[in-house]
N, C-alpha and C positions, 0 to 999 in steps of 0.2 A: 595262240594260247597253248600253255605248255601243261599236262598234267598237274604239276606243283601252283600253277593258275586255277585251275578247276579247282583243286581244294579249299584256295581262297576265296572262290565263290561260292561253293555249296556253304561255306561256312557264313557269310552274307544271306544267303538265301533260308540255312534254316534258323537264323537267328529274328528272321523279319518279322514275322508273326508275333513271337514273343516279347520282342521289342512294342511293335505294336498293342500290343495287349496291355501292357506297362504302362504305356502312353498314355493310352485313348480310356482304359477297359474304367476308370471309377472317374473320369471326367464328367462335368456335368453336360445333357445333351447342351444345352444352349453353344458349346465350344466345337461340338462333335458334328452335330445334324444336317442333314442335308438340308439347302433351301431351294436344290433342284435343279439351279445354276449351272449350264454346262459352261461356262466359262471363268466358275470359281469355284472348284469341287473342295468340298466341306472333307473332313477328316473320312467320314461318313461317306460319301461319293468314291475318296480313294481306296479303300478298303476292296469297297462293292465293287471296281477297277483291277485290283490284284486279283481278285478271286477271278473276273470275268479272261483276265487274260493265263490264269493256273488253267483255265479248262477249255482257251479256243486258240491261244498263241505258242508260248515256249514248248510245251512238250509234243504238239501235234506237229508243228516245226519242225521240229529235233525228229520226229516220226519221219518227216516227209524227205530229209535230209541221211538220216542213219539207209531208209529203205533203198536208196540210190537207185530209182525206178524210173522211167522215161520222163515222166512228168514230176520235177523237183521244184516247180515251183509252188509257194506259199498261198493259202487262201487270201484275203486280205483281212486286215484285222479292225472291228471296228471300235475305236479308240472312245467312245460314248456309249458302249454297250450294256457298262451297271445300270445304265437308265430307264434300261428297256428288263430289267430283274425282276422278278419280284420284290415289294416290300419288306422290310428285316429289320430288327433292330443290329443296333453294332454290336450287342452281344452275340447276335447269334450270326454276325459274317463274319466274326473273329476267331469263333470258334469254325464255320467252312473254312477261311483260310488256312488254319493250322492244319484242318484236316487234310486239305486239297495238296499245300504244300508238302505235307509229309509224305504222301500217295507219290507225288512227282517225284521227289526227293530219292526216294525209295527207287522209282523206276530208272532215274539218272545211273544212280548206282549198279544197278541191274545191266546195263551197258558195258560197262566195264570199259571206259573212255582210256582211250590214249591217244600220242598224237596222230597215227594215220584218221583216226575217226573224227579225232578234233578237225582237223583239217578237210574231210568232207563237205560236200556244197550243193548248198538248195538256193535258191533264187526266189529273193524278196519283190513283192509287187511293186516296188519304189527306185530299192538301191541295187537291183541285180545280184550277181551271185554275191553270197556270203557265206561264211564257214559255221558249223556248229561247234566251235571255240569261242568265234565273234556271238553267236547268238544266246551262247550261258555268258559268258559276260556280259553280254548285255540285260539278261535278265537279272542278274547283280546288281547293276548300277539301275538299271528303271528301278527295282526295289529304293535304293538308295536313294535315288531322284523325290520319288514320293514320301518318302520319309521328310526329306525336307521339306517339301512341299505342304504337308502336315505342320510340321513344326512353325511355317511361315504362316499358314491359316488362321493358327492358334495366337500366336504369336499379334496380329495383325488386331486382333480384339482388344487389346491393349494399348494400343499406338496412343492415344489421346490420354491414358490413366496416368504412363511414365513419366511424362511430362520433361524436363530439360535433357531428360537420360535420354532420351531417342536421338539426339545426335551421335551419343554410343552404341546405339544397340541396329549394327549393320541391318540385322532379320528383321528390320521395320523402315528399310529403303529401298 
């Protein structure tokens, strides 16, 4: 990942939230809400999932990887952890996220990244070493990821209403 990369992902990353908000923020819950399902997370579930990995994955990562300390490897992360949150409504984990992101966002910056630091390496409990260019990229694209993912949720409530159009409309196969 080259500097002119990181731009294009801070620029994904602070866009997400806001995106988010647009989407989700005057839906009605019945499209939004959790039903608790860890194996079909509501728009509501994904939200509560960015915030839970804003405060336990990419930036304490990126800590454990900038610090280039004996021990560079990652805690594990656990990918069903909005579950174990507190209670919220999505108003008010949309507005932690924005906040959460902006605080990270801010500290990224604060780095002052180039490629010798992009190219430092911490060690994933999974895929071994990886760089802290690969790992804000990736925090781009998971944003990205669940955004569709959203969109296919939503989406999905509707399969039966469309009626002959669903053999057009890919995001309902």
């Amino acid at each position: 990942m080259t500097e002119n990369s990181i731009a294009s992902a801070v620029s994904i990353l602070r866009v997400t939230p806001f995106t988010l908000r647009e989407l989700l923020g005057s839906l009605p819950q019945q499209l939004t809400a959790s039903s608790g399902d860890r194996g079909d997370w509501a728009p509501h579930d994904v939200v509560a999932h960015l915030i839970h990995a804003e405060l336990t994955d990419w930036v304490p990562r990126a800590e454990v990887i900038l610090a280039q300390g004996i021990d560079r490897r990652f805690p594990p992360f656990d990918r069903d952890g909005q579950f174990a949150m507190p209670a919220r409504s999505l108003g008010e984990l949309l507005d932690e996220l924005a906040e959460f992101r902006r605080h990270n966002l801010d500290k990224l910056a604060g780095w002052e990244l180039d490629d010798e630091k992009l190219g430092l390496r911490g060690v994933h409990p999974e895929f071994g070493e990886v760089t802290l260019g690969q790992l804000i990229a990736t925090w781009a694209v998971h944003d990205l990821t669940h955004l569709r993912q959203i969109a296919i949720h939503i989406a999905r409530r509707f399969t039966d209403d469309v009626g002959p159009w669903r053999a057009y409309l890919s995001i309902l196969k």
